[in-house]
C-alpha positions, 0 to 999 in steps of 0.5 A: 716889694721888688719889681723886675726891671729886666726891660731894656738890659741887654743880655750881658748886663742881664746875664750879670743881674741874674746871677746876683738876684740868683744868689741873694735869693739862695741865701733868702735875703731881701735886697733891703738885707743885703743892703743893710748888711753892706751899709749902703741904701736900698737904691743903691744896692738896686742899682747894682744888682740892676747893672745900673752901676758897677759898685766899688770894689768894697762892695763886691768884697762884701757880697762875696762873704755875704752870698759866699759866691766868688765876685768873678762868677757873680760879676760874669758877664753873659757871652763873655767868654769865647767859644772854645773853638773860636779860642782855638 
C-alpha cells in the first residue's frame, strides 16, 4: 500500500514529487513496478519519488524509457522558472 507522504516537503520538492507519482500513475504502474523494472528496492525508488533523495543519473535515464516522459519535466521543480516579466 502507498501512503502520501507530502507532509513536511516544501512545495519545490512537492512539485518535483507530484510530477513523478503523476507519471508512474498514467502509465499504471505500482511503485514496486517501477522498482523492479529499475532493479532498485522499493525503498529506494520511494525515496526518489518522495524528493528524499535526488537518484543517479541511471536512474533518471530509465524513468525516462519507462514513463516516456523527458527527466527535465519529471525532475522540474515547482517555482523554478521566473516569471517572464521578472526575466525581462
Amino acid at each position: 500500500m502507498e501512503e502520501d507522504r507530502s507532509k513536511g516537503k516544501g512545495g519545490r520538492e512537492q512539485g518535483m514529487r507530484e510530477k513523478l507519482q503523476a507519471a508512474r500513475k498514467a502509465k499504471g504502474l505500482t511503485q514496486q513496478a517501477v522498482a523492479d523494472a529499475l532493479g532498485i528496492t522499493l525503498r529506494h525508488y520511494q525515496k526518489i519519488e518522495y524528493a528524499e533523495i535526488g537518484g543517479s543519473f541511471e536512474i533518471w535515464d530509465a524513468l525516462e524509457d519507462l514513463l516516456l516522459v523527458h527527466q527535465r519535466t519529471l525532475r522540474e521543480l515547482s517555482n523554478n522558472r521566473p516569471d517572464q516579466e521578472e526575466s525581462r
